[in-house]
C-alpha positions as CSV (number, residue, x, y, z in Angstrom):
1,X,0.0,0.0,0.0
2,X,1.4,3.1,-0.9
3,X,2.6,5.7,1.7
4,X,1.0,9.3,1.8
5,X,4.4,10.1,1.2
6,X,4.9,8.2,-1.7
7,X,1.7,9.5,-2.9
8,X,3.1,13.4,-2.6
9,X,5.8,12.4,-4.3
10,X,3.1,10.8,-7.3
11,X,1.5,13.7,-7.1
12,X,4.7,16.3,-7.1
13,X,6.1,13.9,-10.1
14,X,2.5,14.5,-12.0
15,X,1.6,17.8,-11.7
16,X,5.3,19.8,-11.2
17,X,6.4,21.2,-13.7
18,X,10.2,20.1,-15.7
19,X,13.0,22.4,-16.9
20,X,12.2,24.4,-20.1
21,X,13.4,21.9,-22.8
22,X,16.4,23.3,-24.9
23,X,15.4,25.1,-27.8
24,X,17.2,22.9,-30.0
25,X,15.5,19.8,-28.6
26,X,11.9,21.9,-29.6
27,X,13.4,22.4,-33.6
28,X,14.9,19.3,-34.2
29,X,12.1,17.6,-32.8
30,X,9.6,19.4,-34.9
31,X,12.3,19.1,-38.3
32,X,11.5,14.8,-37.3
33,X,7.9,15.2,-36.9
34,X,7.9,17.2,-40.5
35,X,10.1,14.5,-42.1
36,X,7.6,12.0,-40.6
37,X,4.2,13.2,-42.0
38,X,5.7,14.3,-45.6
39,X,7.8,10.9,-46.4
40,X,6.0,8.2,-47.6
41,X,7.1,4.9,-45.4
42,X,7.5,6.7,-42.2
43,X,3.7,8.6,-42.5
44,X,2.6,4.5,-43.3
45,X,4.2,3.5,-40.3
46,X,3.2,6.6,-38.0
47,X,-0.4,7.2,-39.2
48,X,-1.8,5.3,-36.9
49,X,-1.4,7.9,-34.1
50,X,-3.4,10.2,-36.7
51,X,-6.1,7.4,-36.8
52,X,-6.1,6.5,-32.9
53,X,-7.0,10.5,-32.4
54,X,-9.4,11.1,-35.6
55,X,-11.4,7.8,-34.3
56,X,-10.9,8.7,-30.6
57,X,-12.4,12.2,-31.8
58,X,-15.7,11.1,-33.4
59,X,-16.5,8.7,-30.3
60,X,-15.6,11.4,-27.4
61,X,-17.8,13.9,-29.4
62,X,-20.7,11.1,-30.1
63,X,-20.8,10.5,-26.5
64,X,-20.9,13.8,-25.3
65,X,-23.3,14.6,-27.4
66,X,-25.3,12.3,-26.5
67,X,-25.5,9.0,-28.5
68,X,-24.8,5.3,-27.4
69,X,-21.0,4.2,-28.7
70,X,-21.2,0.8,-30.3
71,X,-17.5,0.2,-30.9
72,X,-14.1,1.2,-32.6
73,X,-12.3,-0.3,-34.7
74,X,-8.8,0.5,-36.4
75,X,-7.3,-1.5,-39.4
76,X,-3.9,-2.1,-40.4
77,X,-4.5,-0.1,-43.3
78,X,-4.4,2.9,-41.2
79,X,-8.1,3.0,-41.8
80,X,-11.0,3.2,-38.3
81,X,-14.5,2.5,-38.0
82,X,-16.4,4.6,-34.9
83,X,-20.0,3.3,-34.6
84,X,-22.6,4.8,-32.2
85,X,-26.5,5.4,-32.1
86,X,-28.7,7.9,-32.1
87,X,-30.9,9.9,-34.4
88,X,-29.3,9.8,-38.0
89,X,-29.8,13.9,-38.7
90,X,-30.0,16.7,-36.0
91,X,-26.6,18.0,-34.4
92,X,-25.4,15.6,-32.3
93,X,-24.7,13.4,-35.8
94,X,-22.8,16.5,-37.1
95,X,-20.8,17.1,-34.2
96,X,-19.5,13.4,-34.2
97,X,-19.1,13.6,-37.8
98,X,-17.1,17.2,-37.7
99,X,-15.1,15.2,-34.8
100,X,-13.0,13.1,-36.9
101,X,-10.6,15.5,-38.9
102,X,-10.0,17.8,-36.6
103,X,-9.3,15.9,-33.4
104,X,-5.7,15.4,-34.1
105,X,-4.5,18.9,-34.2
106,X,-7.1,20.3,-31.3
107,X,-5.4,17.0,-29.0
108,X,-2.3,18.3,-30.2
109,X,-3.1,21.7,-29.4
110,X,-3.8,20.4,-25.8
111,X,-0.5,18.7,-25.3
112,X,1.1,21.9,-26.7
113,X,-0.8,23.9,-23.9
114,X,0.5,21.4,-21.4
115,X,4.2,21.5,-22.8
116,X,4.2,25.6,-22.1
117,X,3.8,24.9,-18.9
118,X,6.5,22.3,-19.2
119,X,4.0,19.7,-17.8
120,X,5.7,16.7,-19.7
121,X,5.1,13.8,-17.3
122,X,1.4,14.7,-16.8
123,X,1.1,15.3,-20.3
124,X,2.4,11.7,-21.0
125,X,-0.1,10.1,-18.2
126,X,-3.0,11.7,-19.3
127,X,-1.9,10.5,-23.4
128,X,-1.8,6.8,-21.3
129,X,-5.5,7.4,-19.3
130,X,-7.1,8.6,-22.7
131,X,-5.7,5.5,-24.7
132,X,-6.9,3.1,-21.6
133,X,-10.3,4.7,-21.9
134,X,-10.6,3.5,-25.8
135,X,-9.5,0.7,-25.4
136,X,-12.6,-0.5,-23.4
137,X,-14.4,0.2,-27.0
138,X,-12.6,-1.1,-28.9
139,X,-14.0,-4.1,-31.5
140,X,-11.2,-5.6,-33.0
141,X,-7.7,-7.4,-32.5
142,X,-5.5,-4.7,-34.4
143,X,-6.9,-2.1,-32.6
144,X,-6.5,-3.8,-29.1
145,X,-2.8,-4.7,-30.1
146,X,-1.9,-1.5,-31.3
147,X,-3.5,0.6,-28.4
148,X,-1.9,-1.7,-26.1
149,X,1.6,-1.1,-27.9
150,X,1.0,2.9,-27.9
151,X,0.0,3.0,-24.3
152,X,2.9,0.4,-23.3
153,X,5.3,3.1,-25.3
154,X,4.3,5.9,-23.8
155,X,4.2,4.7,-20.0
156,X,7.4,3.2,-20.3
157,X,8.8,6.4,-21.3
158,X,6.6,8.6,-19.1
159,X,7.8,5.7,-16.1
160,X,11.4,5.3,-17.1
161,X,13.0,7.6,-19.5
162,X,15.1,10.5,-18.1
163,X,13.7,13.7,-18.1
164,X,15.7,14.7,-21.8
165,X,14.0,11.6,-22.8
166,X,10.7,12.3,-22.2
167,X,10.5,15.7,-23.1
168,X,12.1,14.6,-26.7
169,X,9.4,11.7,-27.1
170,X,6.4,14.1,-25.7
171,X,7.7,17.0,-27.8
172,X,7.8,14.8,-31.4
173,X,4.0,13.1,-30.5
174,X,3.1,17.0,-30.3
175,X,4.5,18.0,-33.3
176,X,3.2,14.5,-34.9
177,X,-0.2,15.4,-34.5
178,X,-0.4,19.6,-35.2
179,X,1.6,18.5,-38.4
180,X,0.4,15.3,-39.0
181,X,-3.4,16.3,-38.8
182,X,-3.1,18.5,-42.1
183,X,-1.7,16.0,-44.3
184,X,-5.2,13.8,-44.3
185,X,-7.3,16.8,-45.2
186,X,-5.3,16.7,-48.2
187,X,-5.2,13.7,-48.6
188,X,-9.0,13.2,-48.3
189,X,-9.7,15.7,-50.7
190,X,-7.4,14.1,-53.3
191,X,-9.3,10.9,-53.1
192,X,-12.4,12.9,-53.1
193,X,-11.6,14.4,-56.5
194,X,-11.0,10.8,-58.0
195,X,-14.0,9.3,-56.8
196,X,-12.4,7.0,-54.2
197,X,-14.1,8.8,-51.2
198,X,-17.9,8.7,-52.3
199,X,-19.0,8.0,-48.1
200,X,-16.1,10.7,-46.2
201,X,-16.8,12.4,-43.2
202,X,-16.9,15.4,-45.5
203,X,-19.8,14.0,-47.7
204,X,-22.2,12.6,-45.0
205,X,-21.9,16.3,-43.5
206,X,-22.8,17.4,-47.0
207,X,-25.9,15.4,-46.6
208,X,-27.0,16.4,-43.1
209,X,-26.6,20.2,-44.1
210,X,-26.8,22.5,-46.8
211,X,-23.1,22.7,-47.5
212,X,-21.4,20.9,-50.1
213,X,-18.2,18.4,-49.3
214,X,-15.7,21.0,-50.5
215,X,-17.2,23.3,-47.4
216,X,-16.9,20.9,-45.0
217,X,-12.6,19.7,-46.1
218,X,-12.1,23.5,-46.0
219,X,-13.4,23.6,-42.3
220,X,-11.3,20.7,-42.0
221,X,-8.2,22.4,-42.7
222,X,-8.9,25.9,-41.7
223,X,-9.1,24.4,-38.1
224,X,-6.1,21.8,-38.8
225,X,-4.1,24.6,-39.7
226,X,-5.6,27.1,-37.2
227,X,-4.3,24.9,-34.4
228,X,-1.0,24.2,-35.8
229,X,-0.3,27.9,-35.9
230,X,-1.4,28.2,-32.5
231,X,0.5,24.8,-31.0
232,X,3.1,25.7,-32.9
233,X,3.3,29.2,-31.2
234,X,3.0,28.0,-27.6
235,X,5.9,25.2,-28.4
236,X,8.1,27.9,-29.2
237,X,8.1,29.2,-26.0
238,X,11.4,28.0,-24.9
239,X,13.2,29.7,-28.4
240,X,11.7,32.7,-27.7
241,X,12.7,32.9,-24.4
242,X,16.1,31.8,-25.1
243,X,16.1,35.0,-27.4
244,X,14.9,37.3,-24.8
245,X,11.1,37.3,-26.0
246,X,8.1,36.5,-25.2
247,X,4.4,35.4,-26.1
């Protein structure tokens, strides 16, 4: 049984803040995250992540708003599946819909928010509590196998890593999804324009409202890339102060 003093040092190790990360640990890890999402075998490989968040988006949202979650699902394709209930139309269905595409960048935004205030290790605990919490929903054995692998990554890091470690690993994940949640807008509307998409996000929100699909991916990005700009502002904190400026 743990010790109230082990439990103030839990708590101390949780919510204190770290050191202000070098500002060359902040660049080179966002020049990795960029070379991530924009080359071909690595974004295969990493996508995931994007997935675990768009699909982890649309079930948060559905529940909040409301409807019954019937599963997740994520394929090794770097494709996912969210299923809930509810009425079909009305707002609730557009809100979970909406969900998807942006989640990425807006979690990212989060853990950019909790990076200012140099909050790595609860930053890292909380990425493991919200990947536990899917995990109960999820339908399939990929998508238990890799949420077990993500969550096992980031708490052995978060548990056992030094402190350069951790702020390395939790700075890349942040850049990974402001930068990597703008690359499947694009990529969405590419397949779009071929045909290959006929059932996106994008075109069942054309159908609930009086938009058009093309609406709805420029939503997509103008959030994506509104919350980049922002993340990307509040992880520059330690640069800036390194040059004698501030936010």
């Amino acid at each position: 049984m743990m010790s109230i003093d082990g439990l103030g040092d839990l708590w101390d190790t949780l919510f204190g803040a770290q050191p202000d990360p070098p500002a060359l640990l902040v660049l080179l890890t966002g020049a990795v995250a960029l070379v991530v999402v924009s080359t071909r075998l690595p974004w295969r490989i990493a996508r995931n992540a994007i997935t675990i968040a768009h699909e982890g988006g649309h079930a948060l949202v559905a529940l909040l708003t409301g409807r019954k979650l019937r599963g997740i699902r994520l394929h090794s394709d770097t494709s996912g599946l969210t299923l809930s209930a509810g009425r079909p139309t009305g707002p609730g269905m557009i809100l979970t819909l909406l969900a998807g595409y942006v989640a990425p960048p807006l979690v990212g935004l989060a853990g950019a928010w909790l990076l200012g205030g140099n909050r790595i290790t609860l930053l890292l605990w909380v990425a493991v509590a919200l990947l536990l919490a899917m995990l109960v929903m999820i339908r399939n054995v990929f998508g238990v196998v890799s949420l077990l692998v993500t969550g096992a990554l980031v708490f052995a890091v978060s548990w056992y890593a030094t402190p350069q470690v951790q702020a390395a690993f939790a700075y890349a994940g942040v850049w990974f999804l402001l930068l990597g949640g703008v690359r499947p807008v694009v990529e969405l509307q590419r397949l779009r324009s071929r045909g290959r998409m006929p059932a996106s996000d994008a075109d069942q929100l054309a159908g609930l409202t009086p938009f058009p699909p093309l609406f709805w991916v420029s939503v997509f990005a103008l959030v994506n890339l509104a919350a980049l700009i922002a993340g990307a502002l509040l992880l520059a904190g330690p640069i800036l102060a390194s040059a004698g400026l501030t936010l």
